[in-house]
N, C-alpha and C positions, 0 to 999 in steps of 0.2 A: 594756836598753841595756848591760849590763856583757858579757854575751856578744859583742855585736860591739865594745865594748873589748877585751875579752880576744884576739877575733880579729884587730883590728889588730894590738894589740900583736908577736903571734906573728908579725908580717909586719916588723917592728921588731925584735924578739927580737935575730938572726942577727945584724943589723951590730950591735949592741952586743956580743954575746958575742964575737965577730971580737977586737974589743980588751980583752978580757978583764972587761966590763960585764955588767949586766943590768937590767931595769923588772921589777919585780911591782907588781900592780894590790894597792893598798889598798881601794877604795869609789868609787862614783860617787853623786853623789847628786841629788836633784830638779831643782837648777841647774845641771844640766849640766857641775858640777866634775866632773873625773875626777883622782883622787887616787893617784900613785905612789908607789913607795920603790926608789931608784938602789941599785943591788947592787953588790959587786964593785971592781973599778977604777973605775966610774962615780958609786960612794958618795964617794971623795974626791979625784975628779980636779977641776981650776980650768976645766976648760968643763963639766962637767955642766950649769950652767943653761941656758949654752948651746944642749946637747943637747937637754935637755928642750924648751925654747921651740920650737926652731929644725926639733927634728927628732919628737920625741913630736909633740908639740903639733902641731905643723902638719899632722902626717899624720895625727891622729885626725878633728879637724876638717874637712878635707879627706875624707876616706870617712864621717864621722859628724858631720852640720850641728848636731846636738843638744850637743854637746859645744863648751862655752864657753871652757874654761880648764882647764891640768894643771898643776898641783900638786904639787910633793915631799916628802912626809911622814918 
């Protein structure tokens, strides 16, 4: 499963580097957590959760039914 994490991600990637962000994958594990760390202007900007929820999340979930919940580490 972290393969087609990683391959969403890269589909995700682009708009976050756009504003000067970025996601790398930490871990996923048995339960379907998939576990990030916000890069860049995305590490302390006041919507990252946002982003995460709104825009990780929902696109993983969306292309990867196994994946229950992302996480910012």
């Amino acid at each position: 499963m972290k393969e087609k994490v990683e391959k969403v991600l890269g589909k995700i990637r682009p708009m976050l580097q756009a504003d000067g962000g970025d996601v790398e994958l930490v871990g996923v594990d048995d339960a379907g957590v998939v576990k990030v760390r916000l890069r860049g202007a995305c590490a302390g900007c006041p919507g990252a959760q946002m982003t995460l929820k709104m825009g990780v999340e929902r696109q993983l979930r969306k292309e990867i039914p196994e994946v229950k919940e992302v996480v910012a580490v």
